[in-house]
ModelCIF file with pLDDT and N, C-alpha, C, O atoms, coordinates in Angstrom:
data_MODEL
#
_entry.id   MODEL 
#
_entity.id                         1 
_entity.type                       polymer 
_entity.pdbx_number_of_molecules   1 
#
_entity_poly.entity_id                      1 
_entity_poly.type                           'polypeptide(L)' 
_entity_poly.nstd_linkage                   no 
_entity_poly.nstd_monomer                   no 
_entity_poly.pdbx_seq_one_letter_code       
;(UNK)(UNK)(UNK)(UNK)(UNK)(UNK)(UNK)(UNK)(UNK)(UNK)(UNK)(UNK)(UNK)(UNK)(UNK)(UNK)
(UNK)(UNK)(UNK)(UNK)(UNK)(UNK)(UNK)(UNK)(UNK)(UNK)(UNK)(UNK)(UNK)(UNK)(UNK)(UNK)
(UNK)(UNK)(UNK)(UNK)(UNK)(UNK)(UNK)(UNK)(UNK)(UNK)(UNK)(UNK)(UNK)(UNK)(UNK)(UNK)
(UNK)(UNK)(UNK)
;
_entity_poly.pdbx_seq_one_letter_code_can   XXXXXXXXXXXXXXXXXXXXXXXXXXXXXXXXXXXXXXXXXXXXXXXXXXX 
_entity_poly.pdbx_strand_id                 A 
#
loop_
_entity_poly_seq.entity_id 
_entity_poly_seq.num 
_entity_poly_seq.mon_id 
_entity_poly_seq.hetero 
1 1  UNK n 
1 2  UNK n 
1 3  UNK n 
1 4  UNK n 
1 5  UNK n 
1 6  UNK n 
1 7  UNK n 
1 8  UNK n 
1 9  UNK n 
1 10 UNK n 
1 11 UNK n 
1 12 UNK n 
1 13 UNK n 
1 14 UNK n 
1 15 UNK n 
1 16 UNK n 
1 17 UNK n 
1 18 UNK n 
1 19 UNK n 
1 20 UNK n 
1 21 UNK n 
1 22 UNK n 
1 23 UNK n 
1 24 UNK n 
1 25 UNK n 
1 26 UNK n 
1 27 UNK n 
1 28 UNK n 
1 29 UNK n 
1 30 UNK n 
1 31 UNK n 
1 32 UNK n 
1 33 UNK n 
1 34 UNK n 
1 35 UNK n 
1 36 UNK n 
1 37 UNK n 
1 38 UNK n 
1 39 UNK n 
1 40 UNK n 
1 41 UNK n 
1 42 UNK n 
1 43 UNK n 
1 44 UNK n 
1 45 UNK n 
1 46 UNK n 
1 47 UNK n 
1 48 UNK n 
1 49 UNK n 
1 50 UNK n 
1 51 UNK n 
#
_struct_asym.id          A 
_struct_asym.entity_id   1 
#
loop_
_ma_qa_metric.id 
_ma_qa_metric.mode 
_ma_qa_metric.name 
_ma_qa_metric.software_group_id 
_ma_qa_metric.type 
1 global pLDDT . pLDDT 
2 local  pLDDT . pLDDT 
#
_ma_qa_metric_global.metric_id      1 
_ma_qa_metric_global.metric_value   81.24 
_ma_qa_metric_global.model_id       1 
_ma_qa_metric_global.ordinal_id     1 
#
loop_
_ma_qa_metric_local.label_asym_id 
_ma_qa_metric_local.label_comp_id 
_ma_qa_metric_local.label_seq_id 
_ma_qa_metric_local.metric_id 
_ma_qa_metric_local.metric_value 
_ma_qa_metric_local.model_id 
_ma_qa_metric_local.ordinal_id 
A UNK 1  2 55.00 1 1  
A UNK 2  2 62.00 1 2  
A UNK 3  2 61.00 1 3  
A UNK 4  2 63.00 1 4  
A UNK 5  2 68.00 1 5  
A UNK 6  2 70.00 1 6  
A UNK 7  2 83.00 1 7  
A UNK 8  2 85.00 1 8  
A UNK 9  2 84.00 1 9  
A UNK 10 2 86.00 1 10 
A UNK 11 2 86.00 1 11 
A UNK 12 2 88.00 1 12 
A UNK 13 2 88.00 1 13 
A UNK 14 2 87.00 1 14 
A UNK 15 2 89.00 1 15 
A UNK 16 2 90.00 1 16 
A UNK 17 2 89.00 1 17 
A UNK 18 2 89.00 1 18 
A UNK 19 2 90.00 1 19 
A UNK 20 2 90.00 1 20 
A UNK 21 2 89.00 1 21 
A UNK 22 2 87.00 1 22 
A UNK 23 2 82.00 1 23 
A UNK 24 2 84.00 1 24 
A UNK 25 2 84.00 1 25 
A UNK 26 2 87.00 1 26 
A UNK 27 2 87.00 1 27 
A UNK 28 2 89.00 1 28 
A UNK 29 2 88.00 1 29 
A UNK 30 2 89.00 1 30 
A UNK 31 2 92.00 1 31 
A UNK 32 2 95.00 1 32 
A UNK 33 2 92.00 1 33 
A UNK 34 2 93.00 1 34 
A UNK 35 2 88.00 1 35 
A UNK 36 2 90.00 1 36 
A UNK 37 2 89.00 1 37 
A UNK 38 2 90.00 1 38 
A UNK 39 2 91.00 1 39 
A UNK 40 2 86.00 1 40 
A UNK 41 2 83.00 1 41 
A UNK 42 2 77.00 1 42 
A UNK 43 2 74.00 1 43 
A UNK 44 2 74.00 1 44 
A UNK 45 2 67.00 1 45 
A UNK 46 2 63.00 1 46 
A UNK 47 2 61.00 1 47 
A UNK 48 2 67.00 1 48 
A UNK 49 2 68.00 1 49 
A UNK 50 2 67.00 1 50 
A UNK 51 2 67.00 1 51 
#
loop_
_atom_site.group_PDB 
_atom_site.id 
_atom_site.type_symbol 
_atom_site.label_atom_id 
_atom_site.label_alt_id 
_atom_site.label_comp_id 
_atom_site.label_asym_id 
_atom_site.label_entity_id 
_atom_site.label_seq_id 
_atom_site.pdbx_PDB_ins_code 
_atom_site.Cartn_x 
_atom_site.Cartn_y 
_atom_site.Cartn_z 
_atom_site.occupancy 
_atom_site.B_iso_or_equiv 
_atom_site.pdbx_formal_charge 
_atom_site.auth_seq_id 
_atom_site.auth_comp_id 
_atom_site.auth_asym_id 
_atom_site.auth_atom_id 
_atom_site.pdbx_PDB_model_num 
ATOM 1   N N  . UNK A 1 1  ? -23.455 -10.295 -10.004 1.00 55.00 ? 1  UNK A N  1 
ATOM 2   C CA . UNK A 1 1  ? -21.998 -10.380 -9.948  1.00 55.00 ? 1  UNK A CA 1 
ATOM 3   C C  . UNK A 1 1  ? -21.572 -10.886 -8.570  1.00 55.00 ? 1  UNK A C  1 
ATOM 4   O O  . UNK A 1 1  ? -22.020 -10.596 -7.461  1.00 55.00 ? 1  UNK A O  1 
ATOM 5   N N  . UNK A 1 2  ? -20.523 -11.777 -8.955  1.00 62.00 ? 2  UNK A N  1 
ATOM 6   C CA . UNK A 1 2  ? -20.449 -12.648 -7.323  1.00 62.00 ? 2  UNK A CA 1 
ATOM 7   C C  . UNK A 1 2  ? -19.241 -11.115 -6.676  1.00 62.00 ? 2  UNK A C  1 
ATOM 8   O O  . UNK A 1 2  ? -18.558 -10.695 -7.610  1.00 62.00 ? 2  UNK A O  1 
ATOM 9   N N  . UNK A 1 3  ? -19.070 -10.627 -5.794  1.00 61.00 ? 3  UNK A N  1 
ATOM 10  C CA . UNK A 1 3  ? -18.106 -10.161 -5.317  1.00 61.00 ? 3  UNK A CA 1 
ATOM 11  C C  . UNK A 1 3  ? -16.216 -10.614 -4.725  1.00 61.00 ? 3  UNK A C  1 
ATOM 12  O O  . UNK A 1 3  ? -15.133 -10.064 -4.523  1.00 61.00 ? 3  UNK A O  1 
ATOM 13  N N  . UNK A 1 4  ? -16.836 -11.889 -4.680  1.00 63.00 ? 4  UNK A N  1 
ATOM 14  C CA . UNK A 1 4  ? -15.640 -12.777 -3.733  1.00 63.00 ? 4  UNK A CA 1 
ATOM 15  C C  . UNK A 1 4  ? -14.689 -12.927 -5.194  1.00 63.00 ? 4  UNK A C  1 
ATOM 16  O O  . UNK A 1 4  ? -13.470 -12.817 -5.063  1.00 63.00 ? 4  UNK A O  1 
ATOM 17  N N  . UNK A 1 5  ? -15.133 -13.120 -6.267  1.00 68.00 ? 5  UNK A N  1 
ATOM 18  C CA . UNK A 1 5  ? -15.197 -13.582 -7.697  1.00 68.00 ? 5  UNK A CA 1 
ATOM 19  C C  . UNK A 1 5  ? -13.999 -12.534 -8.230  1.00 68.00 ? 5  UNK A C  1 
ATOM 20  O O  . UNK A 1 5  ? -12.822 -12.695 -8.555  1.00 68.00 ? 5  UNK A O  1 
ATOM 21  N N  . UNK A 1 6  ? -15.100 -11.123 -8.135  1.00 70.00 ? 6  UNK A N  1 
ATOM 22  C CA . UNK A 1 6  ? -14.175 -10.140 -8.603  1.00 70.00 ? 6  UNK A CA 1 
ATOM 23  C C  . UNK A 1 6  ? -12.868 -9.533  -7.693  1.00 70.00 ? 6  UNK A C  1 
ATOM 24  O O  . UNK A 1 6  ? -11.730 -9.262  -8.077  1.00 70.00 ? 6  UNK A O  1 
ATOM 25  N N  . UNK A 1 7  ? -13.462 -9.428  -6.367  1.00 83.00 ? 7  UNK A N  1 
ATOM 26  C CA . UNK A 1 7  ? -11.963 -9.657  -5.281  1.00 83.00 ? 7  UNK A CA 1 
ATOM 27  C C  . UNK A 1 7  ? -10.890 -10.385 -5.900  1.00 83.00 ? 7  UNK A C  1 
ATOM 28  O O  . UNK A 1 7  ? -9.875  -9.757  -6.201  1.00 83.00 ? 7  UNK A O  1 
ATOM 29  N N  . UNK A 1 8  ? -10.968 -11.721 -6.155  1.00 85.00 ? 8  UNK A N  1 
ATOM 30  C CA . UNK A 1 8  ? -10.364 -12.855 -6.079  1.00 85.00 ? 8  UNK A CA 1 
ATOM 31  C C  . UNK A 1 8  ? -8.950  -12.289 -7.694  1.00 85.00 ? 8  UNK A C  1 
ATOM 32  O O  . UNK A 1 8  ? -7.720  -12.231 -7.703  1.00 85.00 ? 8  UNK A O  1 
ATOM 33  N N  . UNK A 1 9  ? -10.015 -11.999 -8.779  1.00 84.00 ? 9  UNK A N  1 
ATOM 34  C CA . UNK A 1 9  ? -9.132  -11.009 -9.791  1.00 84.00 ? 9  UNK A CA 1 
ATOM 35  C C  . UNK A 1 9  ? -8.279  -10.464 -9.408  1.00 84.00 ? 9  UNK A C  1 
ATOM 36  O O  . UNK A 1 9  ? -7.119  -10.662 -9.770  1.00 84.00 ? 9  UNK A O  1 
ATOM 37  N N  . UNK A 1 10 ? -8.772  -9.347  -8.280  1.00 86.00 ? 10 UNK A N  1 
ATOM 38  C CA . UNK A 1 10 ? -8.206  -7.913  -8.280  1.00 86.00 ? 10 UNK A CA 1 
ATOM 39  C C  . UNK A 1 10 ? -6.940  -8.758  -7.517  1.00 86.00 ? 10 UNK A C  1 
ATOM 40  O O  . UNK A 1 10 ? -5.844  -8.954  -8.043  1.00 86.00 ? 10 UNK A O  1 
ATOM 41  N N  . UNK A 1 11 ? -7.221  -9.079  -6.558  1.00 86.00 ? 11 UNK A N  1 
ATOM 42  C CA . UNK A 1 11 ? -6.045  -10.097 -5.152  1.00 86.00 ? 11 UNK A CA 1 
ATOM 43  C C  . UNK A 1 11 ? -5.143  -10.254 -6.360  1.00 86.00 ? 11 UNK A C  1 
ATOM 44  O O  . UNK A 1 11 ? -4.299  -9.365  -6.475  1.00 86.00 ? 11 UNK A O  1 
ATOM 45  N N  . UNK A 1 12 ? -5.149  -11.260 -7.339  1.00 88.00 ? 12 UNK A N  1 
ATOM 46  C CA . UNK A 1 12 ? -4.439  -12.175 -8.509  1.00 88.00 ? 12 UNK A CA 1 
ATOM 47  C C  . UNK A 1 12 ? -3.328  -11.271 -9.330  1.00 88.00 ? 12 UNK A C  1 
ATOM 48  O O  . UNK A 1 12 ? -2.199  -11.514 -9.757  1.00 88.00 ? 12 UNK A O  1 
ATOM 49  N N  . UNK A 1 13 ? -4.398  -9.828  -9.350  1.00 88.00 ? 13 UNK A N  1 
ATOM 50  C CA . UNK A 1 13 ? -3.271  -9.268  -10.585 1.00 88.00 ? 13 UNK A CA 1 
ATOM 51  C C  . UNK A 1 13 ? -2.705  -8.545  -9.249  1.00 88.00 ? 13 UNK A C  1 
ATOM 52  O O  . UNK A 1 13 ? -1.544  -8.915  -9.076  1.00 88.00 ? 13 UNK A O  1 
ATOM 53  N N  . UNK A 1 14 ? -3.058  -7.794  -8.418  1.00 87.00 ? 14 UNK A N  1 
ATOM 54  C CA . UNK A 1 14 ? -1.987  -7.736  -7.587  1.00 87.00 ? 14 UNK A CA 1 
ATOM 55  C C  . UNK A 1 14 ? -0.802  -8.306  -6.914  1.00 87.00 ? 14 UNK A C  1 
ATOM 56  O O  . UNK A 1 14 ? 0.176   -7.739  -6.427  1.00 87.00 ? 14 UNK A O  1 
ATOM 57  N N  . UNK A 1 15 ? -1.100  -9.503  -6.995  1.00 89.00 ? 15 UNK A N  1 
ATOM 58  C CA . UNK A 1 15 ? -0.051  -10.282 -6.837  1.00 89.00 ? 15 UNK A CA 1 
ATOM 59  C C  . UNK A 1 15 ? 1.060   -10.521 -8.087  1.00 89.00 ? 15 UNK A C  1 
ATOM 60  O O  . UNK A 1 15 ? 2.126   -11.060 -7.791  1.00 89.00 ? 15 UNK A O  1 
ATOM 61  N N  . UNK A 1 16 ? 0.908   -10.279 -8.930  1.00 90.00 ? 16 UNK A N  1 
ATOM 62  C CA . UNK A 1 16 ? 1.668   -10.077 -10.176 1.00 90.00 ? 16 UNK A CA 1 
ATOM 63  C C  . UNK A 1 16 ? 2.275   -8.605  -10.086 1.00 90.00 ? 16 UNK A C  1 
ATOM 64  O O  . UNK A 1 16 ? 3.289   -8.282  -10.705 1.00 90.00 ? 16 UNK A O  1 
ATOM 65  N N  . UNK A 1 17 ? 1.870   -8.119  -9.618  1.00 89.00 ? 17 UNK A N  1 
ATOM 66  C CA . UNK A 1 17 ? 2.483   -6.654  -9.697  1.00 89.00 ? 17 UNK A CA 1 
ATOM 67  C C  . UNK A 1 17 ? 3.715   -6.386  -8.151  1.00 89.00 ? 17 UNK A C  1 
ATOM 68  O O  . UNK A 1 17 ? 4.327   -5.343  -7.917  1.00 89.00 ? 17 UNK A O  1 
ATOM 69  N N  . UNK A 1 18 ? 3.757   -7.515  -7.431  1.00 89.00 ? 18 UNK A N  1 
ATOM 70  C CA . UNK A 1 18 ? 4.703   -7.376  -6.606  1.00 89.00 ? 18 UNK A CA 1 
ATOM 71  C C  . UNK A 1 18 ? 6.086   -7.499  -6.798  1.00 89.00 ? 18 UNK A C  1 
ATOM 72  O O  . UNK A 1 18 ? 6.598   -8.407  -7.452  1.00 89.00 ? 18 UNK A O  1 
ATOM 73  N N  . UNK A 1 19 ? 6.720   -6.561  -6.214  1.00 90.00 ? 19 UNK A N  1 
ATOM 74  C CA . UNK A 1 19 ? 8.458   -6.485  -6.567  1.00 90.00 ? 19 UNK A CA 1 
ATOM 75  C C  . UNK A 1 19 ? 8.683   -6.455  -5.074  1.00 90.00 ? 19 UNK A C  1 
ATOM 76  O O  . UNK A 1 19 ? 8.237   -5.492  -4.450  1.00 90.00 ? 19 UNK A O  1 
ATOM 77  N N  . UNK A 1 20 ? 9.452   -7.595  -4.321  1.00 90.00 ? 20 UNK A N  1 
ATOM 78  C CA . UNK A 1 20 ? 10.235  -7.131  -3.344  1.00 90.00 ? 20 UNK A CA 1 
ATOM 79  C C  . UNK A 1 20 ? 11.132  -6.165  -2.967  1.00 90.00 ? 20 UNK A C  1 
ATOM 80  O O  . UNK A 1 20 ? 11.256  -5.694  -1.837  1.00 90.00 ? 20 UNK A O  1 
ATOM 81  N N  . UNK A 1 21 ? 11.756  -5.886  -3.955  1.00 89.00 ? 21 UNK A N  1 
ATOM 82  C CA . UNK A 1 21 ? 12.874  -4.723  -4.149  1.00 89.00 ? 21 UNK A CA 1 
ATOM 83  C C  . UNK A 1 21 ? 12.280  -3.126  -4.382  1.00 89.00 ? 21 UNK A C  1 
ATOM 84  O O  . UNK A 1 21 ? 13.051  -2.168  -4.318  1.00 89.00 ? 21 UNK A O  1 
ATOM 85  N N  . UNK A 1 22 ? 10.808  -2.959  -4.661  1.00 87.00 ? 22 UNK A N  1 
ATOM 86  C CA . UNK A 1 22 ? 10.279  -1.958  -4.782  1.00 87.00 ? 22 UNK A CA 1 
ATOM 87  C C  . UNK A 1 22 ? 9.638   -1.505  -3.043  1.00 87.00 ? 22 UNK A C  1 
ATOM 88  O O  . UNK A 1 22 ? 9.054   -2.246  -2.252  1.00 87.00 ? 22 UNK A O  1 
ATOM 89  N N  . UNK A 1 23 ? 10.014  -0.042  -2.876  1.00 82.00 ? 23 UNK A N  1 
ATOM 90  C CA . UNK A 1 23 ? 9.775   0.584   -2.093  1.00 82.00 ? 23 UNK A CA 1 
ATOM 91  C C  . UNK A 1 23 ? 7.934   0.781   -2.043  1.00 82.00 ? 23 UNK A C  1 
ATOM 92  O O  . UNK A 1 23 ? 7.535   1.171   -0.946  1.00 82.00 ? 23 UNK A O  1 
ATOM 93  N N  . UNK A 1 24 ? 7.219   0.628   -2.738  1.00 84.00 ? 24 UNK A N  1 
ATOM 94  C CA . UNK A 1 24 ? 5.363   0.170   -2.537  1.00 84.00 ? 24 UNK A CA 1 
ATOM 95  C C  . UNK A 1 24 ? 5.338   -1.377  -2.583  1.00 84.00 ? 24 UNK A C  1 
ATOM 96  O O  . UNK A 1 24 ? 6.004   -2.288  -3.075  1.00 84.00 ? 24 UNK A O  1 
ATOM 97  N N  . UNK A 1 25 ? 4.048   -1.185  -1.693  1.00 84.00 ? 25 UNK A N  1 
ATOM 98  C CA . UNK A 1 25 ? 3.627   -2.433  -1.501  1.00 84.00 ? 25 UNK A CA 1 
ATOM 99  C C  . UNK A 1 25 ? 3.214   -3.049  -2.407  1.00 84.00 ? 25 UNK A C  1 
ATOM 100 O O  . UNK A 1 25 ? 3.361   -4.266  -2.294  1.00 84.00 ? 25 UNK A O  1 
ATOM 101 N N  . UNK A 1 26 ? 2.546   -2.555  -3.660  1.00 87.00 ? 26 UNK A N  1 
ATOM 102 C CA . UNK A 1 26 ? 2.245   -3.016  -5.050  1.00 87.00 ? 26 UNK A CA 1 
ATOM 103 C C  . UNK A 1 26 ? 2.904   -2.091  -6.113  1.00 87.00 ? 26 UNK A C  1 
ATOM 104 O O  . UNK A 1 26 ? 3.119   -0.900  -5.891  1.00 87.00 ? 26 UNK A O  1 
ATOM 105 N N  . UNK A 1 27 ? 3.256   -2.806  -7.452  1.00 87.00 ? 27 UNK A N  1 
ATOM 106 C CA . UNK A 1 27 ? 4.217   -2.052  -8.306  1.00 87.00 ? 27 UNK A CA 1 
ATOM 107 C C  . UNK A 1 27 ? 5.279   -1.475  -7.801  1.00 87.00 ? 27 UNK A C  1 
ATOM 108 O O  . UNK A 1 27 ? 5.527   -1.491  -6.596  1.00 87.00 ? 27 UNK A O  1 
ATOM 109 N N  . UNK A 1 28 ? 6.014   -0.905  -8.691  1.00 89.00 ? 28 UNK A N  1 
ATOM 110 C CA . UNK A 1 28 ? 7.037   0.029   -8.490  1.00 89.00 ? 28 UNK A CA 1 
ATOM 111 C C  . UNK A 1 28 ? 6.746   1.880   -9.435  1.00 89.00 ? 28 UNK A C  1 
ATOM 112 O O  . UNK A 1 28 ? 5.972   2.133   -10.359 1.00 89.00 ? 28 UNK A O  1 
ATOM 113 N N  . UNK A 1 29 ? 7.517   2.623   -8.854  1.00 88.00 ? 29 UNK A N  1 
ATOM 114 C CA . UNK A 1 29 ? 7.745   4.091   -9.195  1.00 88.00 ? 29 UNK A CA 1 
ATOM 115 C C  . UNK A 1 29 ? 7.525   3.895   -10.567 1.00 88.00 ? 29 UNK A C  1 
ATOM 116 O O  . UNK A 1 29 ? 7.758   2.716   -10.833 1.00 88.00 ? 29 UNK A O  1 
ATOM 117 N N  . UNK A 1 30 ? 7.147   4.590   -11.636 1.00 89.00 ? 30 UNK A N  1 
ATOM 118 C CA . UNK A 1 30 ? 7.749   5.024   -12.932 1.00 89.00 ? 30 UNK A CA 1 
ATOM 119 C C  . UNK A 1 30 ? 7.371   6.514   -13.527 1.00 89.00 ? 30 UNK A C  1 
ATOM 120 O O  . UNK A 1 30 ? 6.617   7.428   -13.191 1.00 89.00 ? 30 UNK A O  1 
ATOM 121 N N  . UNK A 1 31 ? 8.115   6.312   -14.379 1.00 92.00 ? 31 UNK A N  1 
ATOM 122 C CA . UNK A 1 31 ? 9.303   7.820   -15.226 1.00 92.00 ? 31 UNK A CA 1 
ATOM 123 C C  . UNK A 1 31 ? 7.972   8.432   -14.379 1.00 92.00 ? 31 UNK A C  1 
ATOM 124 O O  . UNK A 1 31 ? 8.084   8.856   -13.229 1.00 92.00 ? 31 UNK A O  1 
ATOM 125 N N  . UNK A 1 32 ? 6.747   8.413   -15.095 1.00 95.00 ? 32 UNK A N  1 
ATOM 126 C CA . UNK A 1 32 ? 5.989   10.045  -14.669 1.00 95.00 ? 32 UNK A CA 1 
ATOM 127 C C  . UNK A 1 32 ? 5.059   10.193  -13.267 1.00 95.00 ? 32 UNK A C  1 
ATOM 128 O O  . UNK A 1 32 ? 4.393   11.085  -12.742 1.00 95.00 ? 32 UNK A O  1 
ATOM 129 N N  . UNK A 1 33 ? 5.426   8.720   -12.955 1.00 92.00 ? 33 UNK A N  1 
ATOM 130 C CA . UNK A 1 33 ? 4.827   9.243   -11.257 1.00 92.00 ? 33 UNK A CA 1 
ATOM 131 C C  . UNK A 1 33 ? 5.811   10.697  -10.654 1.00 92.00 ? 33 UNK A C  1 
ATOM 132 O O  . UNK A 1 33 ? 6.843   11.253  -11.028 1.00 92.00 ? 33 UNK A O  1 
ATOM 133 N N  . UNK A 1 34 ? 4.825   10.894  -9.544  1.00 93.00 ? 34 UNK A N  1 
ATOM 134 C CA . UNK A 1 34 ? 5.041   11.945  -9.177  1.00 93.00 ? 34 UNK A CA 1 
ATOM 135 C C  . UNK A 1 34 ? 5.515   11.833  -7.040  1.00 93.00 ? 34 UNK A C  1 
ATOM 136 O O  . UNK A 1 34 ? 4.462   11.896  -6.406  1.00 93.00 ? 34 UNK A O  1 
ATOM 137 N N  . UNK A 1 35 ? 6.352   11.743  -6.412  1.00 88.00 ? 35 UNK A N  1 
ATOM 138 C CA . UNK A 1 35 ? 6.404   11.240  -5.541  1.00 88.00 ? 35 UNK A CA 1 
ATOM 139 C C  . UNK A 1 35 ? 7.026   12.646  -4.851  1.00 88.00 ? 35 UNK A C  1 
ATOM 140 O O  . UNK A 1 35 ? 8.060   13.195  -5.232  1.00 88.00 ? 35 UNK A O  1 
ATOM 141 N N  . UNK A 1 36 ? 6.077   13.150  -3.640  1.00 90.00 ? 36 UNK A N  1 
ATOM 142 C CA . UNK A 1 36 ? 6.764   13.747  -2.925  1.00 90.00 ? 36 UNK A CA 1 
ATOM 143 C C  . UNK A 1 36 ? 6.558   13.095  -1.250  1.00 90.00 ? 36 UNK A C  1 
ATOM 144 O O  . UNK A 1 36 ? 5.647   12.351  -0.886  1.00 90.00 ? 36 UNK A O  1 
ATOM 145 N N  . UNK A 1 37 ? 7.608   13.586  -0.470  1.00 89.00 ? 37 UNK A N  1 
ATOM 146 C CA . UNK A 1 37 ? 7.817   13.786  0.767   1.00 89.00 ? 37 UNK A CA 1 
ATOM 147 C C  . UNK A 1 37 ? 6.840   14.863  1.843   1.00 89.00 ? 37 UNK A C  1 
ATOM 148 O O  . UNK A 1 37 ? 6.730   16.071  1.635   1.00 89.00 ? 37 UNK A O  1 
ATOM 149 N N  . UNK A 1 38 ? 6.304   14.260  2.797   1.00 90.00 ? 38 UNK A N  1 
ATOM 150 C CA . UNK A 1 38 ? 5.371   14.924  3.347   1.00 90.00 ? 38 UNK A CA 1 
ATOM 151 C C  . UNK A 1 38 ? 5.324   14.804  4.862   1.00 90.00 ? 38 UNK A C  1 
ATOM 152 O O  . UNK A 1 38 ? 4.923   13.756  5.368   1.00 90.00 ? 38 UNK A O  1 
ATOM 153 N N  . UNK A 1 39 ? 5.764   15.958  5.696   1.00 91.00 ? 39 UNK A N  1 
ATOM 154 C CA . UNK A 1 39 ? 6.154   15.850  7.072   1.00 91.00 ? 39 UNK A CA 1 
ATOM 155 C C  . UNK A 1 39 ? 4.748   15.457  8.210   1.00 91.00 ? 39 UNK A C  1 
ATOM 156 O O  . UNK A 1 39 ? 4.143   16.312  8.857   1.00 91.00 ? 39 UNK A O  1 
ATOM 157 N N  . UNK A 1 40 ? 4.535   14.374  8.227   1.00 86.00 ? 40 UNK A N  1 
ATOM 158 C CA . UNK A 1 40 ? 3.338   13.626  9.279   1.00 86.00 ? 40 UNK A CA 1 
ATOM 159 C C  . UNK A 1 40 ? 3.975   13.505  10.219  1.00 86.00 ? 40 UNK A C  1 
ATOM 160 O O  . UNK A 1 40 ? 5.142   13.113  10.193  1.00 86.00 ? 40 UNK A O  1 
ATOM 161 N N  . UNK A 1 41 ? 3.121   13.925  11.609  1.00 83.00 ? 41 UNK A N  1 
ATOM 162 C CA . UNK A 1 41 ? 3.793   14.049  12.540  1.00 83.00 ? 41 UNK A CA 1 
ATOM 163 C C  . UNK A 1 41 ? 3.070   12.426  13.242  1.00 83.00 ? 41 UNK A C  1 
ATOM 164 O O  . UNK A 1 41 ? 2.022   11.965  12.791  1.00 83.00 ? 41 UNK A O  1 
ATOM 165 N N  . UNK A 1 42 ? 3.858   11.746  14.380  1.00 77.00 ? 42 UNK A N  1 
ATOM 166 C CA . UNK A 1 42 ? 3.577   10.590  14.800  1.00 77.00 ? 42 UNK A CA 1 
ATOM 167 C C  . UNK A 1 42 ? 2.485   10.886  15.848  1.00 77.00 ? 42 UNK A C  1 
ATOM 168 O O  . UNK A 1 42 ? 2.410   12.011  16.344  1.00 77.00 ? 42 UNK A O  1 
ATOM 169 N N  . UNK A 1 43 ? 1.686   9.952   16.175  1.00 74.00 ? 43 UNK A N  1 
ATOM 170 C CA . UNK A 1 43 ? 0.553   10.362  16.696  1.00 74.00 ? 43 UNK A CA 1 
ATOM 171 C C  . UNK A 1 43 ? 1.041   8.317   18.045  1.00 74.00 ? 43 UNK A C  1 
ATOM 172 O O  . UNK A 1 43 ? 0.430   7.861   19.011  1.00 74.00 ? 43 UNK A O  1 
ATOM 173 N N  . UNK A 1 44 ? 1.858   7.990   17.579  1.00 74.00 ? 44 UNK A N  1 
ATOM 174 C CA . UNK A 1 44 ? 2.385   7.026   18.977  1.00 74.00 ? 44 UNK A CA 1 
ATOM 175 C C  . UNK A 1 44 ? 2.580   7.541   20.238  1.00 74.00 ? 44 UNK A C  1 
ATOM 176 O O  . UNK A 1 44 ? 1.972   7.219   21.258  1.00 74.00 ? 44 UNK A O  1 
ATOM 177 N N  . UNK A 1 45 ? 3.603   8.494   20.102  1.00 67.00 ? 45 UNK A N  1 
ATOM 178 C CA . UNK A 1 45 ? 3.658   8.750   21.453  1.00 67.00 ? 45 UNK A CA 1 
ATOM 179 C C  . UNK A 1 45 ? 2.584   9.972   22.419  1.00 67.00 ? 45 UNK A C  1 
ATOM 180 O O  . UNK A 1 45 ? 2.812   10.702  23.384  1.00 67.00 ? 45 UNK A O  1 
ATOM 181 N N  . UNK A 1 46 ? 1.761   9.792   21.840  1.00 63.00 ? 46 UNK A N  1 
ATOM 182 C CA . UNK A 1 46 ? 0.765   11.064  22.046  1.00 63.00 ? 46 UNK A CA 1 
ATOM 183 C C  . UNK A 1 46 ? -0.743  9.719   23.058  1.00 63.00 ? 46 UNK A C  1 
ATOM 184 O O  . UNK A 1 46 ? -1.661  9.828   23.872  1.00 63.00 ? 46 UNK A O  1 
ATOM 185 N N  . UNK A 1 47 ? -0.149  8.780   22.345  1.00 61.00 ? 47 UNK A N  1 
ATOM 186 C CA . UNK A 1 47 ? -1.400  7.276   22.845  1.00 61.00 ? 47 UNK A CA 1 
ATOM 187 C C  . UNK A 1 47 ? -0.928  7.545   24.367  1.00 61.00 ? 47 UNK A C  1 
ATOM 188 O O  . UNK A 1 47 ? 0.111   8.004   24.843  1.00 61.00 ? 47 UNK A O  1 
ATOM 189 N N  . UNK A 1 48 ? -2.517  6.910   25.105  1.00 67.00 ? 48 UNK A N  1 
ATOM 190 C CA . UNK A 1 48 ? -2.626  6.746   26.168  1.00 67.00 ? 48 UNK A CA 1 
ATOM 191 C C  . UNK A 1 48 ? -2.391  5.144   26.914  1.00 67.00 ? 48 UNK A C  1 
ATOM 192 O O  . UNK A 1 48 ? -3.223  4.345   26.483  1.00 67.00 ? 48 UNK A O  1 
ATOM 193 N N  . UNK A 1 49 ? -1.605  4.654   27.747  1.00 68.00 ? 49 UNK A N  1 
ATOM 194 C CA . UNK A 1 49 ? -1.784  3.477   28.117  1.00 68.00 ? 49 UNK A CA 1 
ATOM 195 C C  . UNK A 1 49 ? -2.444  2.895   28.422  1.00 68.00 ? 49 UNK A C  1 
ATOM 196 O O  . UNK A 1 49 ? -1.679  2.335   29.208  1.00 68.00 ? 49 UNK A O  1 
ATOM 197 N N  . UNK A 1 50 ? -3.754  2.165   28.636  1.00 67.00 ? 50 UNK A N  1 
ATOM 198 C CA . UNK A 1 50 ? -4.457  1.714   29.191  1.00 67.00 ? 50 UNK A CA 1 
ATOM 199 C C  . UNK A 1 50 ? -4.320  0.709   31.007  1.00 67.00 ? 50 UNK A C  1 
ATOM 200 O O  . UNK A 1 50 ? -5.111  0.758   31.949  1.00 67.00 ? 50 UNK A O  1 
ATOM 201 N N  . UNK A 1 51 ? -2.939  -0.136  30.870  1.00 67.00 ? 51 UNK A N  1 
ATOM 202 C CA . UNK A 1 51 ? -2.904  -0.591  31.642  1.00 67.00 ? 51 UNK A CA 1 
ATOM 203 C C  . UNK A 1 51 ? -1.199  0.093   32.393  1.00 67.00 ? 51 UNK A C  1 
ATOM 204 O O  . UNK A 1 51 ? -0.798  -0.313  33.484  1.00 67.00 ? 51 UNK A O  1 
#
């Protein structure tokens, strides 16, 4: 099985599944997804500068 081959699929139908207007990067929400909110704390300002 070539890999680049089956990538190349997966890339294709993902690209069919894009909605600009949808809040994911692929597809959109439906009826029985399940979507919650989850408090992650930022880990930016915690970085060190280097220069």
């Amino acid at each position: 099985m070539c890999y680049a081959n089956a990538n190349m699929k997966l890339v294709k139908r993902n690209q069919k599944l894009y909605n600009p207007d949808s809040p994911l990067l692929i597809g959109d929400v439906k009826e029985d997804d399940v979507v919650k909110e989850i408090n992650e704390p930022s880990y930016i300002d915690t970085q060190q500068i280097l220069f």
